[in-house]
KETIMAR-803349 format. One record per residue (C-alpha): residue in three letters; y, z, x. Coordinates in pm, whole numbers, padded with zeros to 5 digits, always signed. Example, Ala and Ser with C-alpha at 12.3 -4.5 7.8 and 13.67 -1.06 7.14 Angstrom:
<senus>
ALA-00450+00780+01230SER-00106+00714+01367
</senus>
This chain:
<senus>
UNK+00989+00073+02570UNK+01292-00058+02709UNK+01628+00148+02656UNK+01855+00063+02974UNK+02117-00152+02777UNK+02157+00111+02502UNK+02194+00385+02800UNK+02492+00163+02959UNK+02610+00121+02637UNK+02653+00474+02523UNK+02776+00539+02913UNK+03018+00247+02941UNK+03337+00262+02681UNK+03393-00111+02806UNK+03101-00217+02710UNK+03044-00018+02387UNK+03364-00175+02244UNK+03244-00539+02343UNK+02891-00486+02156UNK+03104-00405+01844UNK+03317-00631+01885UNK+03240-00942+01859UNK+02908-00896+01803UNK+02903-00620+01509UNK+02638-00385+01751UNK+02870-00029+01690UNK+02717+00275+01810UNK+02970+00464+01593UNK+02860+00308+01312UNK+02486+00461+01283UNK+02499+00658+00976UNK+02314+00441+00711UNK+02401+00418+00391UNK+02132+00599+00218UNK+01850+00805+00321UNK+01524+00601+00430UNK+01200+00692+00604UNK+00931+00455+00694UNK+00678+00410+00473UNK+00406+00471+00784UNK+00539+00854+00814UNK+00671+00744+01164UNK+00979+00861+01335UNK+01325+00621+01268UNK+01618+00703+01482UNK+01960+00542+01409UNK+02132+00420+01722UNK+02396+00162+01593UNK+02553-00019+01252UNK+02778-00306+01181UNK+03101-00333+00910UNK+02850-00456+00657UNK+02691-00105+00609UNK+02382-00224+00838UNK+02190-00013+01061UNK+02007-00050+01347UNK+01708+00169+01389UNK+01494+00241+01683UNK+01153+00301+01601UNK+00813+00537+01757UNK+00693+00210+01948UNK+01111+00110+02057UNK+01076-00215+01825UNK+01395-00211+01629UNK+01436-00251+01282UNK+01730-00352+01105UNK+01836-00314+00755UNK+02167-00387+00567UNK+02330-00231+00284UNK+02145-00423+00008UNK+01810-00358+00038UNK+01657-00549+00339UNK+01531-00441+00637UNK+01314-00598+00919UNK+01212-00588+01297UNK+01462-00770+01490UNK+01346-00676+01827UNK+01018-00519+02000UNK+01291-00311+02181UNK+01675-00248+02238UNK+01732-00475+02521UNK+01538-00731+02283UNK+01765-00658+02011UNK+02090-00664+02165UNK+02017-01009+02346UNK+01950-01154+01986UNK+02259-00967+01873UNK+02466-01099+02169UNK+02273-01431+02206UNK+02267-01495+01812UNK+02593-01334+01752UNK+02544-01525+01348UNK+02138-01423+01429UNK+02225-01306+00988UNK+02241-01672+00919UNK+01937-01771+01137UNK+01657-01577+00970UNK+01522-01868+00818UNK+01480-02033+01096UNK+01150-02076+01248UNK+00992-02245+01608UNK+00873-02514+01351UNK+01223-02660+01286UNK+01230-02771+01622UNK+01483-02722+01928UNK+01732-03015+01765UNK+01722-02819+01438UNK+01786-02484+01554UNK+02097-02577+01816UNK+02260-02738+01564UNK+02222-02418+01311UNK+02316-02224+01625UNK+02612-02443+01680UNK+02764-02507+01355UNK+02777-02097+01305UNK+02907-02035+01641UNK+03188-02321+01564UNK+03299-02151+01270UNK+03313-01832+01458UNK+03532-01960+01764UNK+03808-02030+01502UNK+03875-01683+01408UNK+03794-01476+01790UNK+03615-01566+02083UNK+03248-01496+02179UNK+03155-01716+02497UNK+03356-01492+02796UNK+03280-01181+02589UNK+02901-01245+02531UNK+02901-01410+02925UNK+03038-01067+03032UNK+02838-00815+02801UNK+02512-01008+02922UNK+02559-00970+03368UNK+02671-00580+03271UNK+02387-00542+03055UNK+02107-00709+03293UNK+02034-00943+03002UNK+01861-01263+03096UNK+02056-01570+02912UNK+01807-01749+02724UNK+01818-02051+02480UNK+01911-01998+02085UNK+01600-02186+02105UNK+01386-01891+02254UNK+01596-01653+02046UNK+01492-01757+01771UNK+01109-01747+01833UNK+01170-01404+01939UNK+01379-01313+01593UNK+01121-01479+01414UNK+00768-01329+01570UNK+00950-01020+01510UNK+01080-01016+01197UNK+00670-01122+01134UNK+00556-00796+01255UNK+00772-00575+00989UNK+00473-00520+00749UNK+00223-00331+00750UNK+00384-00056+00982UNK+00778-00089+00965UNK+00790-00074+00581UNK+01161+00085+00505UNK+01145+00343+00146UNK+01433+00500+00010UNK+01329+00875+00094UNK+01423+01008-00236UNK+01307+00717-00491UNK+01071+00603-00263UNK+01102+00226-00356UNK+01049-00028-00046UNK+01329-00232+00122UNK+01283-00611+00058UNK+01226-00842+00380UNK+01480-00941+00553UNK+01331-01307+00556UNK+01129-01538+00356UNK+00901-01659+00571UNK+00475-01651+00462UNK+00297-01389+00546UNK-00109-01386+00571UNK-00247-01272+00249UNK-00381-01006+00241UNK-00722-01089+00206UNK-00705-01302+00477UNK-00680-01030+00715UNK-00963-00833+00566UNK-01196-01143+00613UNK-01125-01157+00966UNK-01414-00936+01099UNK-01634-01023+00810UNK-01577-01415+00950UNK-01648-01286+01305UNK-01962-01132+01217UNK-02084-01387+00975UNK-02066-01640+01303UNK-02232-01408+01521UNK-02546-01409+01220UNK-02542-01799+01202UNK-02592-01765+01573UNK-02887-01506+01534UNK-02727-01231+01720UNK-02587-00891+01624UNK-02822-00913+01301UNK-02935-00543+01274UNK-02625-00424+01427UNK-02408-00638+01104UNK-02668-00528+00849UNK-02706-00121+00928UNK-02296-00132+00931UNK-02204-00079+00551UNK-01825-00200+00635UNK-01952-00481+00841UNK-02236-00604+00617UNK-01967-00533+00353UNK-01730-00784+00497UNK-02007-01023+00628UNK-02115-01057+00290UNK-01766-01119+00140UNK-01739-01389+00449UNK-02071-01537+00297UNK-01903-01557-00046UNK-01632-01798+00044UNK-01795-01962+00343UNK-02194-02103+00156UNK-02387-02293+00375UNK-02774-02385+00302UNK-02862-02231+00609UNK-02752-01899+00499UNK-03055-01772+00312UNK-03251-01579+00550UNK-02927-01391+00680UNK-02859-01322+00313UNK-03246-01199+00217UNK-03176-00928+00556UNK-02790-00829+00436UNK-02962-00765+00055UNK-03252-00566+00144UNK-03009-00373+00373UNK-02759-00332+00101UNK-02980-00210-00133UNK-02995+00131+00028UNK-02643+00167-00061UNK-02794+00176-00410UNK-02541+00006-00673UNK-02241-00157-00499UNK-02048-00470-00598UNK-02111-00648-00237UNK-02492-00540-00382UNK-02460-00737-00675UNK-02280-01061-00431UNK-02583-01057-00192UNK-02804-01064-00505UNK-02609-01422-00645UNK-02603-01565-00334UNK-02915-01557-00311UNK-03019-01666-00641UNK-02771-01957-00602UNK-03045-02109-00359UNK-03280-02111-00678UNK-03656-02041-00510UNK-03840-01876-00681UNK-04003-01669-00408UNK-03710-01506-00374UNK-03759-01289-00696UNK-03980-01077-00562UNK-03734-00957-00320UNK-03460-00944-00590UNK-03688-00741-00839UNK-03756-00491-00566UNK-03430-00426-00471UNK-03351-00379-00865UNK-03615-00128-00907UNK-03457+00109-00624UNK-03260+00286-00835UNK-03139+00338-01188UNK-02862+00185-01102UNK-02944-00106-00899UNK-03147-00164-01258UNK-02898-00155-01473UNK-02609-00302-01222UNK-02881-00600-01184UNK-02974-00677-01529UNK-03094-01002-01672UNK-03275-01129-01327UNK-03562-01357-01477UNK-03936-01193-01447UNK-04147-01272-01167UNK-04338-01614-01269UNK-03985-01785-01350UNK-03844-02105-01208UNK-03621-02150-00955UNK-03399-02307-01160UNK-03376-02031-01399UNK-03288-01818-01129UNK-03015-02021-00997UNK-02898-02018-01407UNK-02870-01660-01430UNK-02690-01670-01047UNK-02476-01932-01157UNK-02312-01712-01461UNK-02287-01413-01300UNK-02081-01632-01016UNK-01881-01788-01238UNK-01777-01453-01463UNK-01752-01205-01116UNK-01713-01404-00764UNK-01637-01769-00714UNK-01542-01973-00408UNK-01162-01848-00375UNK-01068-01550-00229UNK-00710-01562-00386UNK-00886-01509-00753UNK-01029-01184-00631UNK-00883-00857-00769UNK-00654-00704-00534UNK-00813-00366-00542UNK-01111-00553-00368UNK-00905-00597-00081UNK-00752-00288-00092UNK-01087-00099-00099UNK-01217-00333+00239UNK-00938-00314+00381UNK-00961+00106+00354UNK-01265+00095+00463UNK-01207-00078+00804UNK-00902+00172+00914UNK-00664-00039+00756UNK-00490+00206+00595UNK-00096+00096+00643UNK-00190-00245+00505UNK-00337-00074+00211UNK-00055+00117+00201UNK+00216-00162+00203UNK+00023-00366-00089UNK-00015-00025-00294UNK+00394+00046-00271UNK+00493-00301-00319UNK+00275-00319-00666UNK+00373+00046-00733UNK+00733-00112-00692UNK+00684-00421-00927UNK+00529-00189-01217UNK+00847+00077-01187UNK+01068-00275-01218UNK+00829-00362-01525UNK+00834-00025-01706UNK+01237+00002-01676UNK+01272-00347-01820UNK+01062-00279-02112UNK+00991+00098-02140UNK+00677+00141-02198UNK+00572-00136-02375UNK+00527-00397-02050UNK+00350-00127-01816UNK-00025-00106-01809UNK-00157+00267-01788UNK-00480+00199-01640UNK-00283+00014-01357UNK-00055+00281-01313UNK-00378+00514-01325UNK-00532+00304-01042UNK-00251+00324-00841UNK-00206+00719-00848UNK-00576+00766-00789UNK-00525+00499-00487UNK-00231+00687-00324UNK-00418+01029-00353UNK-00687+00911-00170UNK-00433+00771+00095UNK-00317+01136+00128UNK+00048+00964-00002UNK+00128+01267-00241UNK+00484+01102-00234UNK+00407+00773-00394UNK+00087+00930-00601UNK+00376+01107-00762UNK+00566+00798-00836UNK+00274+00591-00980UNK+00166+00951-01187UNK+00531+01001-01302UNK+00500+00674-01491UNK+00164+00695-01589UNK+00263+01020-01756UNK+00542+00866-01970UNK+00265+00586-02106UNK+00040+00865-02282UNK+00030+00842-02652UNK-00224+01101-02720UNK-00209+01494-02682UNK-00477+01493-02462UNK-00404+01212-02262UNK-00045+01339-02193UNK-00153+01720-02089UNK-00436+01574-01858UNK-00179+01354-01721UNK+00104+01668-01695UNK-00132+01868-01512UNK-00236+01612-01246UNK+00168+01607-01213UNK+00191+01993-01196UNK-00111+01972-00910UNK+00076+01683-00696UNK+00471+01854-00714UNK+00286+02152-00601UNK+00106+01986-00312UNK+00478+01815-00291UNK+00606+02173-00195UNK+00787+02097-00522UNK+00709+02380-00708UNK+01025+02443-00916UNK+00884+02066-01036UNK+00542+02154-01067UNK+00655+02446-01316UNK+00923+02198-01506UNK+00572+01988-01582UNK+00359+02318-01700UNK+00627+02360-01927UNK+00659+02016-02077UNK+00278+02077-02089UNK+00214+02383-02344UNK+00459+02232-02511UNK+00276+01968-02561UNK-00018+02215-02680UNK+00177+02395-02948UNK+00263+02034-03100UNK+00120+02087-03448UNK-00148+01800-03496UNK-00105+01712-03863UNK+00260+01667-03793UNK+00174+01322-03696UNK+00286+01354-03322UNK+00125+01255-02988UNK-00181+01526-03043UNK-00258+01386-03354UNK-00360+01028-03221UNK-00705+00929-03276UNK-00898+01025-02978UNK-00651+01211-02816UNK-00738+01569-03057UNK-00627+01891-02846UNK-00792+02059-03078UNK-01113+02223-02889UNK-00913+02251-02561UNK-00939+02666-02556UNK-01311+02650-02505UNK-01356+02393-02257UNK-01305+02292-01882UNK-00940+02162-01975UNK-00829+02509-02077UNK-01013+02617-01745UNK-00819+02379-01518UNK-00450+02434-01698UNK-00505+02851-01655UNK-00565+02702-01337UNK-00279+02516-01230UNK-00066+02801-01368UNK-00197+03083-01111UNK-00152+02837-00867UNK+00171+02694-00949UNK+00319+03082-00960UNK+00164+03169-00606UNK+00322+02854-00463UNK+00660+02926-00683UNK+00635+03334-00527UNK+00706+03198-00139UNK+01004+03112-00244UNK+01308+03462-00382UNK+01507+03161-00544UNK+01200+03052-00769UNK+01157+03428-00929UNK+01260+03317-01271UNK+00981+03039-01306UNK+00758+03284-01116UNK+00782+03508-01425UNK+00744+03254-01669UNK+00428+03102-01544UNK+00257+03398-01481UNK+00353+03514-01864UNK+00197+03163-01960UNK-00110+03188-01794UNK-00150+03542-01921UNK-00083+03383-02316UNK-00291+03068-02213UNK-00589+03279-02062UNK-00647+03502-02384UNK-00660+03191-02552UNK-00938+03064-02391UNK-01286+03120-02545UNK-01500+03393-02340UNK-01712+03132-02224UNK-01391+02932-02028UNK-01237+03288-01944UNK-01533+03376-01709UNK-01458+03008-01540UNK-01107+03098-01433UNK-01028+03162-01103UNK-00826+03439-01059
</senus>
């Protein structure tokens, strides 16, 4: 990474005053104006701000990212000296973020221009950026070039420059507008490479043994049909079916029933048989002896109801999941946070009404198994407030209880136990929560529930006891699981961990 302006910067008064002003680059202006983190886990240094509450921010890799006092944020640099000769080179670079290579050099000078103009009439900027630049060792390139380099970085923001608030954890908006590739696009990518290199009739046993790759080869397949495809698809089936029941399963299955021969049923029968599941998950194939055209029938619906020809109609979770799968985890994690971020808009709105609990379900469940306790908490903080059932809202309290204590938030984890047997003692013919059909609390004492919330209570006070300011919740946990455990039916005692 490159650093050597920002060193003569902090060294040289001079030139320190100069980057502020006119170009709004002040080193003394670094404190931001909340507290952020990037969403990656990766280290953020603050080096510089500028009067609109802006900060600059160096990052792990030296690209800089920039975000202003409403909610923005973006790469503006791949490093300091990158930065600073947009900031000095684009000294309105604020106004210029829609700007792309594709407007054309005529376009963008004339942007550049008309900005500058307006500038010149209240301080100058031509000596002063002329000067800053020789001190700094800055080359002096075209608003033309600029701009390319503003806009291919500004580009590389997501996945792994996502800005959160650190204590809400919401994500910053882009600074720009400009398209992005969808995400599914990205997860294609080595499912289209592969898919080639089968056409060609290499890498075939090398694609098929892979479950990501013949995963993604498959998908490829899906939105790529040739005719010529069948005998690639006949190997990636038979292969697949030692994964047992598995959706891409179910895909290699249609697309090859979509050819309609008959000789291929066979095949598809004996990859049904290989498990229970790969029966049932395969249902409705005709019996050997059909037609082809009944087979390509019963392919037909099942493409029509589950697949299709447009990748954009697929769930999003079936990118998320592929894209998981290949090491993809901070583009998993940038989708997950920016849904998380439009459900938490949707449930303030229209508390609770608008917000879908299996969604916010999915998303916890998702973020666990990202190891993002942070924003699992988010997603199962909402989810929590959507139960309507006893049941429902104590399983969801004590997946709460388990993630604040993971947190290190035990004081939190303790709040959520309480809020819990509370939730217990409601009386169910009162007509409360507990009394909801299906959500009874009533045989809780005697079964693995009761096990798991005697549980979370020995753990909770364990994690609470590290800590001389928590002694009063200490106490009162320990006296609840003591009330909670002879409760519990003799069976679900001898379960408990002690």
């Amino acid at each position: 990474m490159s650093d050597h302006a920002l060193r003569l910067l902090r060294e040289t008064p001079r030139l320190a005053e100069l980057a502020a002003f006119p170009f709004d680059f002040d080193l003394d202006r670094a404190d931001h104006c909340e507290d952020v983190r990037l969403a990656s886990g990766g280290p953020l240094k603050p080096v510089a701000g500028d009067d609109t509450g802006g900060t600059y921010f160096v990052c792990a890799d030296g690209s800089v990212l920039y975000a202003d006092s409403e909610g923005s944020a973006g790469i503006i640099g791949n490093s300091v000296d990158e930065a600073l000769e947009t900031v000095i080179g684009l000294p309105g670079w604020h106004d210029h973020l829609g700007l792309t290579p594709a407007d054309g050099p005529e376009a963008i000078l004339a942007a550049v221009a008309e900005t500058e103009e307006e500038m010149r009439e209240h301080y100058g900027i031509d000596a002063e950026r002329a000067e800053l630049r020789a001190a700094l060792g800055l080359p002096e390139r075209s608003p033309v070039e600029l701009v390319g380099m503003l806009h291919a970085a500004l580009l590389r923001t997501e996945p792994d420059f996502l800005l959160l608030n650190a204590e809400e954890g919401g994500a910053y908006e882009l600074l720009d507008h400009h398209p992005r590739t969808p995400l599914w696009d990205t997860v294609l990518g080595q499912g289209r490479a592969d898919l080639a290199l089968l056409r060609q009739g290499t890498a075939r046993d090398e694609v098929a043994r892979d479950p990501v790759r013949r995963a993604l080869a498959l998908r490829a397949a899906q939105y790529d049909r040739r005719d010529t495809d069948l005998p690639l698809l006949r190997h990636l089936l038979a292969h697949e079916a030692e994964a047992s029941m598995t959706d891409e399963l179910r895909l290699a299955a249609v697309l090859v029933g979509l050819h309609g021969l008959a000789e291929d049923l066979p095949l598809l029968h004996t990859v049904r048989e290989t498990t229970y599941d790969t029966w049932c998950g395969l249902g409705g194939i005709p019996e050997p002896g059909a037609s082809g055209e009944e087979l390509r029938e019963w392919a037909h619906g099942l493409d029509d109801s589950l697949f299709g020809t447009d990748p954009g109609d697929e769930p999003e979770s079936t990118w998320i999941g592929l894209a998981r799968e290949q090491g993809l985890d901070e583009l998993a994690r940038v989708t997950l946070i920016r849904r998380l971020d439009n459900v938490d808009r949707r449930a303030y709105a229209q508390r609770p009404a608008g917000t879908d609990a299996s969604e916010m379900y999915g998303l916890a469940h998702a973020f666990m198994d990202l190891g993002d306790t942070f924003q699992a908490l988010r997603a199962q903080h909402l989810y929590t407030a959507l139960q309507d059932t006893g049941r429902g809202r104590v399983s969801a309290l004590l997946t709460l209880s388990r993630l604040e204590r993971e947190a290190g938030r035990p004081r939190e984890a303790a709040r959520s136990l309480a809020r819990l047997r509370e939730t217990l003692t409601a009386e169910p013919e009162s007509g409360g929560a507990a009394s909801v059909p299906g959500g009874s609390l009533k045989h809780w004492r005697g079964t693995n529930l009761g096990v798991f919330i005697v549980d979370e209570h020995h753990e909770v006070a364990r994690a609470a006891a590290a800590d001389p300011g928590l002694a009063e919740e200490v106490r009162e946990v320990t006296e609840a699981a003591a009330v909670l455990l002879s409760e519990l039916s003799e069976a679900a005692r001898r379960s408990v961990r002690r």
